[in-house]
C-alpha positions, 0 to 999 in steps of 0.5 A: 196411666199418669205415674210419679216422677221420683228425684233421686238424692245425691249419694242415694241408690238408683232406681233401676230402669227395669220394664216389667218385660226386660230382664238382666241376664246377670244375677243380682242381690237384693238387700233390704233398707231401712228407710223409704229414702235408702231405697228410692230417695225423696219424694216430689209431687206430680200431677197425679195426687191419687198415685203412690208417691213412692216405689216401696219394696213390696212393688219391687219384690213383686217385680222380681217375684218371678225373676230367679237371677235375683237373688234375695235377701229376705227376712221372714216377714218379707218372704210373707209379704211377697207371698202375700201380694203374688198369692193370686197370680201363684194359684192362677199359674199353678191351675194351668201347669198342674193337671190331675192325674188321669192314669195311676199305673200298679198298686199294692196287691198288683205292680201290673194293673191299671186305674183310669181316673179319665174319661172320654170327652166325644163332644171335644174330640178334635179330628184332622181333616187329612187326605188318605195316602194311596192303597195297594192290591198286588195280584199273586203274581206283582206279589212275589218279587217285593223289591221290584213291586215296590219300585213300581208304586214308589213313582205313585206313592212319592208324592204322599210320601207314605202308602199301604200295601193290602197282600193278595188274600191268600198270603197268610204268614203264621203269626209266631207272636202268639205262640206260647214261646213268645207270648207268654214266655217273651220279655220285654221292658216298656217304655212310659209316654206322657200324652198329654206332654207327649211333645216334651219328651221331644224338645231334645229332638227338634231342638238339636235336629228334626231327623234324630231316630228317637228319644229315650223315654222313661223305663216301665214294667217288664212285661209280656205280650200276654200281660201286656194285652190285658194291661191295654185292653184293660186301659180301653174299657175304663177310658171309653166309658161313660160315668164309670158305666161302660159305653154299651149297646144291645145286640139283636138278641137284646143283650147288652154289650160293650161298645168298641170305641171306633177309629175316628172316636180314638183319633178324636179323642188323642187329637183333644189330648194333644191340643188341650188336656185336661189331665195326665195321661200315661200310658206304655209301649214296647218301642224298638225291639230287636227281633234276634233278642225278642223275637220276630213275628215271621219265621226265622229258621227252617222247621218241620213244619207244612210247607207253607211256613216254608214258603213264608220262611223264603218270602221276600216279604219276610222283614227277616229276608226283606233288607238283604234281598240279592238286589238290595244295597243293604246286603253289601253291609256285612256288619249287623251292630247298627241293627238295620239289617234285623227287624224291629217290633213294637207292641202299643197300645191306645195313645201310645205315639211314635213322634215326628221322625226321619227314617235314619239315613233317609231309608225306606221303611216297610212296616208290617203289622200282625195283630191288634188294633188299627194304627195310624199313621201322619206324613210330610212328603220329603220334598216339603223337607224346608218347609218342616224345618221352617214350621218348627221354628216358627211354631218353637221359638227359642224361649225367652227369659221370661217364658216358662217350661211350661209354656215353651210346653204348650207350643210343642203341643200345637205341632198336630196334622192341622197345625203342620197343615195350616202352615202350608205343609201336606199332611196325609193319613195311612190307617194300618190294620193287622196283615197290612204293609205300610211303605214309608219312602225316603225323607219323609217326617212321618208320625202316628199313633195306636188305637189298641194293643197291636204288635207290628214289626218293621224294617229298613230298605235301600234299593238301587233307587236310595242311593242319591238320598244315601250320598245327601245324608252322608254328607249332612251327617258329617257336616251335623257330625252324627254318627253312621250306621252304614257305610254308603261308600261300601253301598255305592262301590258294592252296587257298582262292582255288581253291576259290572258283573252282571254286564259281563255275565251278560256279554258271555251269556247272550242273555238277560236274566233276571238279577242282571236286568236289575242291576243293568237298569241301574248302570249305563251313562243315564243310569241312577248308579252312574249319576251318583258314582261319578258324583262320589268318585269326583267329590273323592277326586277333589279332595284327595288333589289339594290335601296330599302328595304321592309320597304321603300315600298308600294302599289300604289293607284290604282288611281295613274295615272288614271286621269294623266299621271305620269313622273319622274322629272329628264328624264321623264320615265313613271311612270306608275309600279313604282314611288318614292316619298318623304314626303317633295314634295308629288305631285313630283315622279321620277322613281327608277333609279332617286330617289336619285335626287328627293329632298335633303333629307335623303335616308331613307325618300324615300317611293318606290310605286309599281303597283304589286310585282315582284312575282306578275308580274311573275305570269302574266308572266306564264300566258302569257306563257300559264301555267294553274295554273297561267292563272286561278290565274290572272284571279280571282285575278287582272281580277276578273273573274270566270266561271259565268262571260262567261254567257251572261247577260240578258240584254245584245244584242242577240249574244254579250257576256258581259266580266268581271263585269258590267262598267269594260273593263280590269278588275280592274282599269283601266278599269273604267268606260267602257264597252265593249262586245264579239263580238261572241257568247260562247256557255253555253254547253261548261262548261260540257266537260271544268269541266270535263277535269278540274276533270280528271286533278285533279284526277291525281294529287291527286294519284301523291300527294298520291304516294309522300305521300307513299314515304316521310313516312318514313321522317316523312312528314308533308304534309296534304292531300287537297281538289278535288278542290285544289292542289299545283302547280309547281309554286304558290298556286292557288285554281281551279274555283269551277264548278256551280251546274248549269254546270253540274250534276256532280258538287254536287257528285263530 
């Protein structure tokens, strides 16, 4: 298209060079001018005659019509003419941001009701076409022991990042969310999710990270259960009816019923919502109920009910048992704030949405689902982790001065299965229903939604296998500066104390049991507890050789983080091996990478606390391994055991063995205050082989020491000869386990 060139008068005002798409980022005024050449000068002719030969100002006022950095500086009239000119582009913006309201929530004579002005559109329904995630069948026998079957199928479920587990059909734990006490006398206060703008409420999260735990939505209703089910159920009918006319068929007796929307209509239909709404659609939801406040859907507390409650009320499917289990690392955590280690329920209803997520701390997550209608359930494997960072930027660029919310809205909204899919991501289905397990395994972005009212409740899991996805989010926690909700230190030292004991409790015994055979798997040189302890413990090593001196250093209390959790000022690292500290602030700590920001004075008035000494972590780190000299030195020196602390106390249950000293469950500190018993019995008469095998050993070592004697005579060798019950180890000094007068005859001679 041919233009005019305009000259511009000496002394007259410029015509800014603005493209239609180029904008300035500092806001301006424009002032209105009396006279054509007070804003553009004298005309010159072109080629052109049919042009306009001046640029006036309603072109310009146009132009910045839709540019808020400008700042007008109007009169009456001209707010006329603008509106005049950009009348038809206005209506055509308006018709694509404002929808008509598809829900009214409440009403004059009931706060609680619910009018569905929209309607269910089959023909549009847009389905994913996804692969289903794989499903489980424990036998009554694979179903007893829960962390251990979930260990067996992770290997299987990886890859998917997501599973169910179908119960064996006898296992049948009471439903207590329909009893009257939580039913109808239970509150909680929903939450309200806009579905249509469902991604919305999400642009904090994949703005800041993709991982957060969740955003807050906006409060609705006080509700319970029971009110709730009838708001939801009440939802379902008006929706999937046709013309105002329930959708129904006839029965074989003729009557005519109402039709049960079916999965796939529901997913159809939330699938058209998400990628191109027609109105507003709300609905609400009861997210992250804590259990102990709530309640909780399984049995808490003893009753005098059948004993078949009783049974539940022990299983270690119970979400309330499931996290602390003896061989979980979560129950090494004694603080209950951060609410990992209670279970949370939700309540939804159709649409109602949980967004792509991260389980916080890369945790597994195992749901459970009591009653209701079916859910569905969208994961990313968490190996494809870089690949999901990379979609969501493409799919949300960063918005430009000219694009609007609404836009950058739109763009959100394109983040379905199919989208995620198209761009090289697997995405899988997991459909939940009532009495079914679904498993979420470590780093996995998971997503869903709900057909109806259900109830479910969930919990988070960290099993020895956790443990190198525990130090990776540790570290990005810190380098994000997010706050913690468990320690992993505690996590990782807890795990390797109590691999140590089971070594040991072995090496008296003779004899695998159970727990111990657990915690074995884990330890030796191969180990997954080796692997990530050494790579800790060298990590620590490095830090604490570069930032300070013996000087600067002391022990830590032993009650340092026993009734709270410590973090560093600047990044939230756990604090729980090390911390630095300074005389100015005592009651603020910041980890040693950090210790220079801690406060502005001199380097030298630092004071660095640790837990153990390095030498002292290498030690637990041959123990680990399975080294004998360093297994028994840990043993007696940071569990405090001895070979007396296998004999069963008098007072103790038949058949159940009391580890370590009375009120201690790992030794030390940190289990203080708590008691916990072998669940198998360890057999006394095992102390006679042990000694002996513990003599032999011995006296090889001593004819090793007198043959090096013989050999360094000649140097003038200052070695002096040691005790039967002594002797120097490749690694450390460390005095073997004195055997008892009581063990074995032998002992006294010896």
């Amino acid at each position: 298209m041919r233009t005019k060139r305009v000259a511009r008068k000496k002394g007259s005002l410029k015509r800014p060079r603005l493209h239609p798409r180029v904008a300035y980022q500092t806001s301006f005024k424009l002032r209105k001018v009396d006279s054509i050449e007070q804003r553009v000068g004298p005309v010159a002719s072109v080629m052109d005659e049919n042009a306009s030969a001046v640029i006036d100002g309603a072109m310009l006022k146009s132009l910045s019509a839709r540019r808020p950095w400008i700042l007008h500086d109007l009169g009456a009239g001209d707010h006329m003419q603008v509106e005049a000119s950009t009348k038809e582009e206005d209506t055509e913006h308006s018709s694509k941001t404002c929808l008509p309201k598809g829900v009214a929530r409440g009403c004059p004579d009931c706060r609680d009701c619910v009018k569905v002005m929209a309607r269910w559109q089959p023909e549009k329904g847009k389905k994913h076409l996804l692969e289903e995630a794989p499903v489980f069948r424990p036998n009554e026998e694979e179903f007893k022991d829960a962390l251990k079957y979930i260990k067996s199928i992770c290997p299987i479920a990886e890859p998917y990042g997501i599973c169910r587990i179908i119960p064996p059909t006898s296992w049948h734990p009471p439903s207590l969310i329909t009893e009257k006490s939580m039913w109808e006398d239970s509150t909680f206060e929903s939450q309200v999710q806009r579905i249509d703008g469902l991604q919305d409420q999400n642009l904090g999260e994949f703005s800041v990270c993709s991982d957060m735990e969740g955003v807050k939505l906006e409060p609705g209703p006080r509700l319970t259960p029971k009110i709730f089910k009838i708001y939801a159920d009440d939802f379902v009918s008006q929706y999937f009816s046709v013309d105002g006319i329930l959708d129904s068929e006839a029965d074989s007796n003729g009557c005519v019923k109402q039709r049960e929307p079916s999965v796939g209509d529901i997913e159809g239909e939330y699938g058209r919502i998400i990628d191109n709404p027609t109105e507003e659609i709300e609905v609400i939801c009861g997210d992250n109920l804590d259990s102990r406040v709530f309640g909780s859907g399984f049995p808490v507390y003893k009753s005098l009910e059948t004993c078949t409650s009783q049974e539940y009320l022990n299983s270690g499917w119970n979400l309330n048992k499931t996290a602390v289990l003896p061989d979980s690392l979560l129950s090494f955590e004694i603080f209950s704030t951060s609410g990992l280690l209670r279970p949370r329920l939700r309540l939804g209803m159709c649409f109602s949405s949980c967004p792509w997520k991260l389980a916080v701390h890369h945790l597994y997550c195992l749901s459970y689902m009591h009653i209701g209608s079916p859910r569905i359930w969208y994961a990313i494997p968490g190996n494809h982790g870089s690949k999901f960072e990379v979609a969501m930027k493409n799919y949300l660029p960063e918005s430009t001065v000219e694009q609007s919310k609404m836009q950058h809205y739109r763009q959100l909204m394109k983040l379905t299965p199919t989208t995620l899919k198209s761009a090289g991501l697997p995405v899988y289905r997991c459909i939940q229903y009532p009495g079914e397990f679904v498993l979420v395994l470590p780093r996995t972005r998971y997503s869903g939604f709900d057909c109806g009212f259900n109830c479910s409740e969930s919990i988070h899991l960290a099993p020895v296998e956790w443990l190198p996805h525990g130090h990776n989010s540790a570290e990005l926690y810190s380098e994000q500066a997010r706050r913690t909700f468990i320690s992993q230190d505690k996590l990782l030292i807890g795990a390797a104390r109590e691999a140590v004991r089971a070594q040991w409790l072995d090496l008296l015994s003779g004899k695998d049991i159970s727990i111990n055979a657990r915690w074995k798997e884990a330890a030796g040189k191969e180990g997954i507890l080796a692997k990530v302890l050494k790579l800790r413990i060298e990590m620590e090593a490095n830090r604490r050789k570069y930032l300070c001196n013996t000087s600067q250093s002391k022990k830590m209390d032993k009650d340092f983080d026993s009734t709270s959790k410590k973090e560093c000022i600047v990044c939230y690292y756990d604090l729980h091996l090390s911390a630095a500290t300074c005389p100015c602030s005592a009651d603020r700590y910041s980890c040693l990478n950090h210790a220079k920001l801690l406060c502005s004075c001199p380097w030298g008035r630092r004071i660095f606390l640790y837990r153990y000494e390095i030498d002292e972590l290498r030690i637990l780190i041959e123990a680990v391994d399975g080294k004998l000299s360093a297994i028994y030195k840990w043993a007696k020196n940071d569990l405090q055991l001895s070979q007396q602390s296998i004999v069963s106390d008098k007072n103790s249950s038949p058949g159940r063995r009391q580890i370590g000293e009375p009120g201690c469950s790992t030794g030390g500190s940190e289990g203080k205050g708590k008691e916990k018993f072998y669940d198998a019995s360890i057999p006394y008469e095992g102390w006679n082989s042990t000694a002996s095998a513990i003599r032999e050993e011995l006296k090889a070592r001593m004819l090793q020491w007198k043959s090096l004697k013989e050999k360094r005579l000649k140097g003038k060798s200052s070695l002096k000869p040691t005790s039967l019950f002594s002797y120097a180890d490749d690694a450390c000094n460390t005095h073997m386990p004195e055997v008892s007068s009581d063990s074995t005859s032998e002992s006294s001679s010896s």
